[in-house]
ZADO-203333 format. One record per residue (C-alpha): x negated, y, z; residue number from 1; residue in three letters. Coordinates in steps of 0.5 Angstrom, whole numbers, plus 500, padded with zeros to 3 digits. Layout:
N
+-----+-----+-----+-----+---------+
!   u !   v !   w ! num ! residuo !
+-----+-----+-----+-----+---------+
!   X !   Y !   Z ! NUM !     Ala !
...
+-----+-----+-----+-----+---------+
This chain:
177
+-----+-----+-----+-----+---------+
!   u !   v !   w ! num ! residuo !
+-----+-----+-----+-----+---------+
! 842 ! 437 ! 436 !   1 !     Unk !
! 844 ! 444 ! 433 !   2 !     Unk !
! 837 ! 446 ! 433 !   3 !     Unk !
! 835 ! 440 ! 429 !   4 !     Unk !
! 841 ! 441 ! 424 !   5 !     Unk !
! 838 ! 449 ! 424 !   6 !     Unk !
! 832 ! 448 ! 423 !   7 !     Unk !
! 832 ! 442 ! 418 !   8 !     Unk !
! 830 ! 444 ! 411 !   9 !     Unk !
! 835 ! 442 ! 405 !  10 !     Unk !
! 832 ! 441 ! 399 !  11 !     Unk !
! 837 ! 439 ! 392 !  12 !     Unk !
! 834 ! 437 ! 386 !  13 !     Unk !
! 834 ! 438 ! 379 !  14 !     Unk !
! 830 ! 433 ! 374 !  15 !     Unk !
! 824 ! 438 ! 376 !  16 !     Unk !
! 827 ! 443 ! 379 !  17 !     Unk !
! 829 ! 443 ! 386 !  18 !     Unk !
! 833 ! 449 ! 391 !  19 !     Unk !
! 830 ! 449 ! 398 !  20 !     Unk !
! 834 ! 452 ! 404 !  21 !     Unk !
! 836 ! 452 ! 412 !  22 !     Unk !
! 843 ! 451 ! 413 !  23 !     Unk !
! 845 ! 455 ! 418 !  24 !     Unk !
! 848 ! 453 ! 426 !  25 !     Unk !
! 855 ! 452 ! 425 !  26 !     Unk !
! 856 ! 451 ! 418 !  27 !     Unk !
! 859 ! 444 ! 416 !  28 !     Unk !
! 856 ! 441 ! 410 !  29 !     Unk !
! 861 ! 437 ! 406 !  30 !     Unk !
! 860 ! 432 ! 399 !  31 !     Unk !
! 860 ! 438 ! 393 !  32 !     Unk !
! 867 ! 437 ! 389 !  33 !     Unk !
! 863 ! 437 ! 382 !  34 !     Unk !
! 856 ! 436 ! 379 !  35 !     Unk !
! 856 ! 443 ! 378 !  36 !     Unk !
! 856 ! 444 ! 386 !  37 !     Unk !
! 849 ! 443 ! 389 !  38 !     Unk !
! 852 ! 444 ! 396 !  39 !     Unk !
! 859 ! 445 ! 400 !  40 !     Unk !
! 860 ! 449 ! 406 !  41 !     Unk !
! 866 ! 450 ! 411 !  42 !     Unk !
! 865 ! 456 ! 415 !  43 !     Unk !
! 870 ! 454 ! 421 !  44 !     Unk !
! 875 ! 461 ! 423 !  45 !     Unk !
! 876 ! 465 ! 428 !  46 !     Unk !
! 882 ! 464 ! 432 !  47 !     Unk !
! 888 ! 467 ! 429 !  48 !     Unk !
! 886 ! 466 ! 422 !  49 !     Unk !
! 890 ! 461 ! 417 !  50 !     Unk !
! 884 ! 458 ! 415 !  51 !     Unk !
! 876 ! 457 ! 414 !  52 !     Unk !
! 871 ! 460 ! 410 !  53 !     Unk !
! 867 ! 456 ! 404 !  54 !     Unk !
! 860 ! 456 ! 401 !  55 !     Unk !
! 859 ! 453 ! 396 !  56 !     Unk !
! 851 ! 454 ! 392 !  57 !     Unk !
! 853 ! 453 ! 385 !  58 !     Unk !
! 848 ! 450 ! 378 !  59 !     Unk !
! 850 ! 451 ! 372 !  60 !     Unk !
! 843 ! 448 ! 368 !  61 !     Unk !
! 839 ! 454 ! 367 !  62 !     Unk !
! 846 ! 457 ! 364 !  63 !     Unk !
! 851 ! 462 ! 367 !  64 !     Unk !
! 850 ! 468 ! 364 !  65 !     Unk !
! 848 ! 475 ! 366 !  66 !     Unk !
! 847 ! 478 ! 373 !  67 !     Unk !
! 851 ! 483 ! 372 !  68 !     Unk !
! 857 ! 479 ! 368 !  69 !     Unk !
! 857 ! 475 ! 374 !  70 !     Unk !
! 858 ! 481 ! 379 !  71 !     Unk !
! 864 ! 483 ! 374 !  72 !     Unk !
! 868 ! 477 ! 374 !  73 !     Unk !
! 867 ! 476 ! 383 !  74 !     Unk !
! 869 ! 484 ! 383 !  75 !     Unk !
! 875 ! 482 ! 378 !  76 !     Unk !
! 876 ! 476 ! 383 !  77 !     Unk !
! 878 ! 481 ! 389 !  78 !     Unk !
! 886 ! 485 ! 388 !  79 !     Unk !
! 885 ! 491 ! 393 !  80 !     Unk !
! 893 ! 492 ! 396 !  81 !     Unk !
! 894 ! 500 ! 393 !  82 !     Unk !
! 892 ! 498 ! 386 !  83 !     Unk !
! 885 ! 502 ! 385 !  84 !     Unk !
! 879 ! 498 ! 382 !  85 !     Unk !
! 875 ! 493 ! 387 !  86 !     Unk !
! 869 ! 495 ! 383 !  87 !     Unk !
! 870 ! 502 ! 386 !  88 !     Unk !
! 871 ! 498 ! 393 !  89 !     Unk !
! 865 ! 493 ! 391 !  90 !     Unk !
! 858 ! 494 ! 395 !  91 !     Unk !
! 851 ! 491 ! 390 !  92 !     Unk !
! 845 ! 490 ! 394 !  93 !     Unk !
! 838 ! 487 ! 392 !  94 !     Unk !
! 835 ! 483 ! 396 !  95 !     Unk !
! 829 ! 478 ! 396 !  96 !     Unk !
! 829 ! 471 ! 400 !  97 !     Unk !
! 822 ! 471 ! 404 !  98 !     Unk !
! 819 ! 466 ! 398 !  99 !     Unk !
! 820 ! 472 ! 394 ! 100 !     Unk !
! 826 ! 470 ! 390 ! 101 !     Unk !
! 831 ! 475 ! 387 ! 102 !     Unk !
! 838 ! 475 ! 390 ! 103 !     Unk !
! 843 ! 480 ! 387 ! 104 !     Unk !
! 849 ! 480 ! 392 ! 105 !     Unk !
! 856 ! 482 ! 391 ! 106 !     Unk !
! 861 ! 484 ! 398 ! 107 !     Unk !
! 868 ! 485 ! 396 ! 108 !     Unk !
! 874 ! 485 ! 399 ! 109 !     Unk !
! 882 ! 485 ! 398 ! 110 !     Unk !
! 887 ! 479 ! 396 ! 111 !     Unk !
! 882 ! 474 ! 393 ! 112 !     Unk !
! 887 ! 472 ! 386 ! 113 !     Unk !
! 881 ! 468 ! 382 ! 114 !     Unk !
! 884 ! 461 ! 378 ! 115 !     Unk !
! 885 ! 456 ! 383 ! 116 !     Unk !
! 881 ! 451 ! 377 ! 117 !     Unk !
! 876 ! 455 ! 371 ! 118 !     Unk !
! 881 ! 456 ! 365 ! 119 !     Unk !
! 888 ! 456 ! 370 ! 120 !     Unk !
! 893 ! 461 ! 369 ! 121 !     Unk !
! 895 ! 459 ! 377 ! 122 !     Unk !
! 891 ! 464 ! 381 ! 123 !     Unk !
! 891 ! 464 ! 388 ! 124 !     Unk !
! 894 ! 470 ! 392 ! 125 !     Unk !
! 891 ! 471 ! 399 ! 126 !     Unk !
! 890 ! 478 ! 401 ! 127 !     Unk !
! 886 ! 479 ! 407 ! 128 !     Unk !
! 880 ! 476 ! 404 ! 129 !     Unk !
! 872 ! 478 ! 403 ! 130 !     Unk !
! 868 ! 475 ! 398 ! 131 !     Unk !
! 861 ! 474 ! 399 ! 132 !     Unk !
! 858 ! 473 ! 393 ! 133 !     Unk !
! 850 ! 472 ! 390 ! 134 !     Unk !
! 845 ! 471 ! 383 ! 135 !     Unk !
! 839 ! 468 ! 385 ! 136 !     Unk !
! 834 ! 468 ! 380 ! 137 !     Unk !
! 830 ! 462 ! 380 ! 138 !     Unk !
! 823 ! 459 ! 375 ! 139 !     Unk !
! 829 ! 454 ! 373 ! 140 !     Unk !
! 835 ! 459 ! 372 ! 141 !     Unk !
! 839 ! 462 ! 375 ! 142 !     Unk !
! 843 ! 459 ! 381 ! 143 !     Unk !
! 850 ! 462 ! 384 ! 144 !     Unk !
! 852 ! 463 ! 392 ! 145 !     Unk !
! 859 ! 464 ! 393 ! 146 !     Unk !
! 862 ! 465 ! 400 ! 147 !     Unk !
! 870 ! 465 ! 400 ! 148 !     Unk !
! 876 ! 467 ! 406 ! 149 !     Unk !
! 879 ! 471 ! 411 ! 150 !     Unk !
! 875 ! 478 ! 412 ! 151 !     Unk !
! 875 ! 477 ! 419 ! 152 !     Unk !
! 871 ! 469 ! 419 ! 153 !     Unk !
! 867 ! 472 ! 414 ! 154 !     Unk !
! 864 ! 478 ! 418 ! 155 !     Unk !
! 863 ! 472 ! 424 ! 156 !     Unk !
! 858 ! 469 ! 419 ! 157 !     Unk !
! 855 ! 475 ! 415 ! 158 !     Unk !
! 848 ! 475 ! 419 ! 159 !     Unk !
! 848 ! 467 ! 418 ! 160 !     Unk !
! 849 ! 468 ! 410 ! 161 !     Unk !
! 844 ! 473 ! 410 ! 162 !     Unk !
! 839 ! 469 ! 414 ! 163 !     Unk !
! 841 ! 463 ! 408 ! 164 !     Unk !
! 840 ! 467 ! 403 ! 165 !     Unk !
! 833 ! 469 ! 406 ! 166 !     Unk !
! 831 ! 461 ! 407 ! 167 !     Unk !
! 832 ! 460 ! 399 ! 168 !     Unk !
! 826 ! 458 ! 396 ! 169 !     Unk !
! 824 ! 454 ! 390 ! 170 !     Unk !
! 819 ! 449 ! 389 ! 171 !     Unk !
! 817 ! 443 ! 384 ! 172 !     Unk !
! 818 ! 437 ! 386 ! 173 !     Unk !
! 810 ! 436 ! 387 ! 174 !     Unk !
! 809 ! 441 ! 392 ! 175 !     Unk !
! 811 ! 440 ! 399 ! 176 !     Unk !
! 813 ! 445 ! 404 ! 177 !     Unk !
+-----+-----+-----+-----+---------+
């Protein structure tokens, strides 16, 4: 069954657009929390840590500003504990799915102290934390994928973020795969 789940090709639509990827084994896939939200992971913790990893695949309609804005405010999201600049700390790598599509990713570690919701002044506070976080570049827009939790959950599924990210590809919905 976990082969199955491995293998099965996901495919989320936009009116005319769609994002196809693989889910990778052991990511629990959850009802998105918003229409902004194509898909919810849960990465489940190693032991000892306080809680699991998320995934989240986010489309703001063709909109959500540039590549490098975006890398700045996930780099802004990232406190390092002796106060120097987590963009000093931050590691950029460009990559291209094996359908060609351009991903641009950020891997930053430290407290995590984004807003708990957009536009909150109540940020959260969790030190230890790693985020992985992605600009795909689609023919529909750009489309987000942001990994959150524990460094030490997050190094356990590096490899199958990677292989998720490598699996994005895009399609009309006439075409088939």
């Amino acid at each position: 069954m976990k082969l199955l789940a491995t293998l099965l090709a996901v495919t989320l639509a936009a009116p005319a657009v769609a994002l196809k990827f693989t889910t990778p084994e052991g990511w629990v896939s959850k009802t998105p929390s918003s229409t902004m939200r194509l898909a919810d992971f849960t990465l489940p913790k190693m032991a000892g840590d306080s809680e699991d990893a998320t995934a989240t695949v986010y489309f703001f309609g063709g909109t959500g500003g540039s590549v490098q804005a975006n890398l700045d405010r996930w780099i802004g999201q990232v406190a390092q504990p002796d106060g120097s600049a987590s963009k000093e700390k931050a590691k950029t790598t460009t990559v291209a799915s094996a359908s060609g599509l351009k991903i641009t990713l950020v891997d930053v570690s430290g407290t995590y102290v984004a807003e708990v919701t957009p536009g909150s002044t109540e940020r959260f506070n969790k030190p230890g934390f790693r985020q992985l976080a992605a600009v795909v570049e689609t023919p529909g827009g750009p489309h987000f994928v942001k990994v959150v939790g524990p460094a030490r959950t997050v190094a356990k599924w590096e490899a199958s973020v990677t292989a998720f990210l490598k699996s994005l590809a895009w399609a009309t919905p006439a075409s088939s795969f």
